[in-house]
Backbone as JSON Lines, residues from 0, in Angstrom:
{"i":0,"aa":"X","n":[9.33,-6.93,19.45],"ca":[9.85,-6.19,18.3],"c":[8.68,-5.78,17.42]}
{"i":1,"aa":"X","n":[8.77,-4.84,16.61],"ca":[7.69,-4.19,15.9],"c":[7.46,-5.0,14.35]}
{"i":2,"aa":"X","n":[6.25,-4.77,14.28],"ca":[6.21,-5.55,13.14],"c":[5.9,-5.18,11.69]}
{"i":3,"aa":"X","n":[7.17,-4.58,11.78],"ca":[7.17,-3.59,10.39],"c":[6.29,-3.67,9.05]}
{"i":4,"aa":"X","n":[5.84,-4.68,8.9],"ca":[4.54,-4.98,7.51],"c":[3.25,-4.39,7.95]}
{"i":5,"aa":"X","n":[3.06,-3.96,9.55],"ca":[1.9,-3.23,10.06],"c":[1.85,-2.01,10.54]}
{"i":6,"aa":"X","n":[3.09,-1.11,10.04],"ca":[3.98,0.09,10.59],"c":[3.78,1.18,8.91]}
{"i":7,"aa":"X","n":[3.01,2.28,9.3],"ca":[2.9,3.16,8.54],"c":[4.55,3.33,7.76]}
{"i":8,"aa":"X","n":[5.42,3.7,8.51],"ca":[6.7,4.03,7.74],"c":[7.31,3.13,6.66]}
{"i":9,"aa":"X","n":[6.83,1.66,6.98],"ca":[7.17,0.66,6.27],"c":[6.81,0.54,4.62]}
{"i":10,"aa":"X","n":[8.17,0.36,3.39],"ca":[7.9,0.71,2.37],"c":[8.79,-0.41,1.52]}
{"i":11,"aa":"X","n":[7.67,-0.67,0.57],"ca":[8.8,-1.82,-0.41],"c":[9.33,-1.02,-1.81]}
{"i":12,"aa":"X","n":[10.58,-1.1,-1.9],"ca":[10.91,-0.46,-2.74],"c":[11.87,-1.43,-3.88]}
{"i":13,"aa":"X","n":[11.67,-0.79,-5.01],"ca":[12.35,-1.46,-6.1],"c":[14.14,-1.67,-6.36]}
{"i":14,"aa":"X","n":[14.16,-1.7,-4.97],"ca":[16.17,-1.48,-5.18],"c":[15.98,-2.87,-4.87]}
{"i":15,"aa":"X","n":[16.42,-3.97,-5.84],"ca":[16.63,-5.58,-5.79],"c":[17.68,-5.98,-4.24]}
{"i":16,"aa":"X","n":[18.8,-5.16,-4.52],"ca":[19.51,-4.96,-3.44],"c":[19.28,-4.45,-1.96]}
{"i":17,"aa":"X","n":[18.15,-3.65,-2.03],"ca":[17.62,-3.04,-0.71],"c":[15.88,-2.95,-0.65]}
{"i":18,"aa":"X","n":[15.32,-3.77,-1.1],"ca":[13.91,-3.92,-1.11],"c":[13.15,-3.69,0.39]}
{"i":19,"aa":"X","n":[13.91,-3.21,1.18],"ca":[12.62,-2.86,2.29],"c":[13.14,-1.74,3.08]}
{"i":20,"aa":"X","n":[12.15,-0.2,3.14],"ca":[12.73,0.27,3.28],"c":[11.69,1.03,4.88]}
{"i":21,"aa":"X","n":[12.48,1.73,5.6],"ca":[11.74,2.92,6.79],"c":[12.05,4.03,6.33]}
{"i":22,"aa":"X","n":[10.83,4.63,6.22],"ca":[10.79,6.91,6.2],"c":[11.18,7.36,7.32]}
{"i":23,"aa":"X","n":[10.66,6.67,8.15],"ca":[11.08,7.57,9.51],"c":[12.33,7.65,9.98]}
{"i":24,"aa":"X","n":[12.64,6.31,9.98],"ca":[14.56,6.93,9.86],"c":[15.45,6.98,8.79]}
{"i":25,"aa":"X","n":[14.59,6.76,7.84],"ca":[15.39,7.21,6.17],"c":[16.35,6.15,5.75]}
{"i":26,"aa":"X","n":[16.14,5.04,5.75],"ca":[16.91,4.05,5.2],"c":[16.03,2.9,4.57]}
{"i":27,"aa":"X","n":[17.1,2.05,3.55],"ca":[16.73,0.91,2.66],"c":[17.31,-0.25,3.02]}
{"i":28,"aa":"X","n":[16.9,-1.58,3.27],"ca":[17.82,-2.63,3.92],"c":[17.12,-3.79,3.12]}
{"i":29,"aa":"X","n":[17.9,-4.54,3.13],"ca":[17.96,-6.07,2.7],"c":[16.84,-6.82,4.12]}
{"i":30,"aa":"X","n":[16.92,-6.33,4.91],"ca":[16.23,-7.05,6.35],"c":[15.35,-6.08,6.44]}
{"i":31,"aa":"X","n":[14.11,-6.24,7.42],"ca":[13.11,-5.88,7.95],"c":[13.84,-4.76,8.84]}
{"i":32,"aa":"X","n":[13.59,-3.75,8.76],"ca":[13.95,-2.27,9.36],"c":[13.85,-2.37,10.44]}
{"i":33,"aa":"X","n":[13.18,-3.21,11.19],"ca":[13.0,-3.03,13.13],"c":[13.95,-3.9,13.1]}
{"i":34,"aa":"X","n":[14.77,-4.6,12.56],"ca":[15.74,-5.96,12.84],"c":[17.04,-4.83,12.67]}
{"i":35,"aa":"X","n":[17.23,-4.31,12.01],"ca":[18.53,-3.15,11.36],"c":[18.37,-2.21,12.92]}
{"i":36,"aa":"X","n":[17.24,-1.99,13.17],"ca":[17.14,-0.85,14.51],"c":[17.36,-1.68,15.51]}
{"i":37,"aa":"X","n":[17.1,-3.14,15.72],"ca":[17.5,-3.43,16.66],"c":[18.59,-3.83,17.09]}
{"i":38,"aa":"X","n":[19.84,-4.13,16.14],"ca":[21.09,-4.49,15.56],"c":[22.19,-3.49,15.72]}
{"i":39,"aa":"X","n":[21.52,-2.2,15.0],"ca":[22.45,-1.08,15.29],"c":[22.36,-0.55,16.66]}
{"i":40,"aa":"X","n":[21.07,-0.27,16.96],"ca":[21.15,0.39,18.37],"c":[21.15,-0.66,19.75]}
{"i":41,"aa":"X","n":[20.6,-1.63,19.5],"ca":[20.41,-2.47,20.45],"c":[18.99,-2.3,21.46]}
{"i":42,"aa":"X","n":[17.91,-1.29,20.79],"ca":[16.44,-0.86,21.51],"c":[16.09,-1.33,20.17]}
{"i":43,"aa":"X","n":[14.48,-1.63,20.8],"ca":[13.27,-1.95,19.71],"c":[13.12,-0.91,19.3]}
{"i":44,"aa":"X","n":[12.24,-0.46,18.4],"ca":[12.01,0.64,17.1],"c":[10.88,1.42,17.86]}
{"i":45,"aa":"X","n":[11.49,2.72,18.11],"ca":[10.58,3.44,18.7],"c":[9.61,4.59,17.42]}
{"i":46,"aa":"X","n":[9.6,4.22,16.62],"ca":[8.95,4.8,15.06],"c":[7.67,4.32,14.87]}
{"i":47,"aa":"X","n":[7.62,2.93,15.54],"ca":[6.58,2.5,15.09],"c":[5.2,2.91,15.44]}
{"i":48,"aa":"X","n":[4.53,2.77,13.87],"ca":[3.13,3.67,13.8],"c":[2.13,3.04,13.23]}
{"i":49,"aa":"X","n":[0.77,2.58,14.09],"ca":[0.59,1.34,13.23],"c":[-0.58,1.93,12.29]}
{"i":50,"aa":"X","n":[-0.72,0.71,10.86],"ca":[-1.54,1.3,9.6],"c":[-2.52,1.28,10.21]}
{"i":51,"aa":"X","n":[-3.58,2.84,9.31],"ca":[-4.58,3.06,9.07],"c":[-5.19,2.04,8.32]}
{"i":52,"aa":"X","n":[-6.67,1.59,9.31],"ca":[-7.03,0.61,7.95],"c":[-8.04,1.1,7.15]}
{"i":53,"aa":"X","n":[-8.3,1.09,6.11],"ca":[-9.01,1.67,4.74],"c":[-10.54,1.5,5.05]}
{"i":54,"aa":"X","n":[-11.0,2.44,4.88],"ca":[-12.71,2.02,5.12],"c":[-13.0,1.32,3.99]}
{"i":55,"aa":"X","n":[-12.83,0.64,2.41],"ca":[-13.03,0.03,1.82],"c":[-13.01,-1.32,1.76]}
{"i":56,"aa":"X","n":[-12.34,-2.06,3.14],"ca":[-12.33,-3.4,3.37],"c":[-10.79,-4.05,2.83]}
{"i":57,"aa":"X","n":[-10.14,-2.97,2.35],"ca":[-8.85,-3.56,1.4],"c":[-7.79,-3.44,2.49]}
């Protein structure tokens, strides 16, 4: 399964209720977004894109 905290699309957002969210398929969830993709559809998350890492060391 993908590991969405290392996945460009992956986004934390300020909805208390829906704090984690995917761009690529446009939704906000209470759970980790590859767990919701794997739940609804029953395939691993074919979105996944993994981060650019920063030439600044951060």
């Amino acid at each position: 399964m993908a590991n969405c905290f290392q996945c460009h699309f992956f986004k934390v957002t300020w909805d208390t209720n829906n704090p984690r969210a995917c761009t690529a398929y446009g939704f906000k969830s209470k759970q980790i977004p590859s767990t919701v993709v794997k739940q609804s559809s029953g395939m691993d998350c074919m979105k996944f894109k993994q981060k650019q890492q920063r030439g600044d060391g951060r």
